[in-house]
C-alpha positions as a printed Julia matrix, in Angstrom:
91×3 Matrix{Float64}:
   9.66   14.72   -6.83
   7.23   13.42   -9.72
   7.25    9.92   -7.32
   6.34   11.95   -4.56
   3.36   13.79   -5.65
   1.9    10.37   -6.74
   2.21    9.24   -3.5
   0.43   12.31   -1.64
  -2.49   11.92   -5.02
  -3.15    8.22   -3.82
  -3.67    9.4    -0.36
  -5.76   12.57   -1.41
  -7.73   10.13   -3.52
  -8.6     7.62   -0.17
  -9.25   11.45    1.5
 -12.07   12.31   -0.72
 -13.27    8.2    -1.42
 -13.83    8.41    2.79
 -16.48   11.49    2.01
 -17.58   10.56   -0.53
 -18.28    6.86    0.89
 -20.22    8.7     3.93
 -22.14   10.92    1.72
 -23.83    8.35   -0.19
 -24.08    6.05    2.24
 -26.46    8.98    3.94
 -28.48    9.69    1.44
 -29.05    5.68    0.27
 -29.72    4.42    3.74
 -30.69    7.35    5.56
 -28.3     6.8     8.3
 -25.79    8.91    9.88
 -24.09    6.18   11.62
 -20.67    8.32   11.42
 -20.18   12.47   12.58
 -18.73   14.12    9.97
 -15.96   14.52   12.32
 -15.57   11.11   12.45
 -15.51   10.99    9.14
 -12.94   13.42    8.63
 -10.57   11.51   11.32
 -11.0     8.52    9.32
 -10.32   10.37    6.3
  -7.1    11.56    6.94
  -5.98    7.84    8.33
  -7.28    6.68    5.13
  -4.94    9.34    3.04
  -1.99    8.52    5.35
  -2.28    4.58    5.0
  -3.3     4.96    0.82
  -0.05    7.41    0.86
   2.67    5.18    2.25
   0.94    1.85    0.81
   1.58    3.76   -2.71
   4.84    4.68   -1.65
   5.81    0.88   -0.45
   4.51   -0.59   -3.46
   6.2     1.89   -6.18
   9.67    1.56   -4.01
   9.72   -2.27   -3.85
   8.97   -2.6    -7.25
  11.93   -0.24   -8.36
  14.18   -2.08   -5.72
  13.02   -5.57   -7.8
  13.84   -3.88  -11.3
  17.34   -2.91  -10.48
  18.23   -5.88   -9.15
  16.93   -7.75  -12.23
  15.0   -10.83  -12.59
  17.52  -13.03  -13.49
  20.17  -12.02  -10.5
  17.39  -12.14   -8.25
  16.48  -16.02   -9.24
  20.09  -16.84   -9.04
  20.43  -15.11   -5.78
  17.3   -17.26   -4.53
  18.63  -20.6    -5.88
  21.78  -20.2    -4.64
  20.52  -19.11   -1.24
  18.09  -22.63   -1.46
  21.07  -24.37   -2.17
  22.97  -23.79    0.71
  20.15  -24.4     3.01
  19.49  -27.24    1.24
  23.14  -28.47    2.3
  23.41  -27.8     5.5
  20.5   -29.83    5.93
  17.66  -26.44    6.82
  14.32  -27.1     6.39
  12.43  -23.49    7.24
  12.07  -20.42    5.58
């Protein structure tokens, strides 16, 4: 639950950054290049990409920490091994 509610802050963070970007870009440049509307439809895009990007990020990183370090090098060396072998030369 705690994991969750970071992920929704990260994306209510890129929410407000998208106003608040607009805002002072009017008032520096003097443009309104953007509706507000448009603004707000980016906004939310930006909250829903800055949302799941958290979420991505923290979940890989958990995924890499239980599998450990070590297990995951051996897993990798073995695996280059064995292409190595049978003679593969890609990815």
């Amino acid at each position: 639950m705690i994991r969750l509610a970071g992920y929704l802050g990260e994306g209510a963070e890129e929410f407000v950054s998208e106003f608040a970007d607009a805002y002072i870009y009017r008032q520096l440049v003097g443009s309104n290049e953007r509706s507000w509307r448009q603004v707000n439809k980016d906004a939310w895009y930006s909250a829903l990409i800055g949302a799941l990007t958290s979420a991505e990020l923290d979940l890989s990183s958990s995924a890499l920490r239980s599998v450990g370090p070590k297990r995951l090098a051996k897993e990798l060396a073995d695996e280059t091994a064995a292409r190595l072998e049978a003679g593969e030369n890609g990815p």
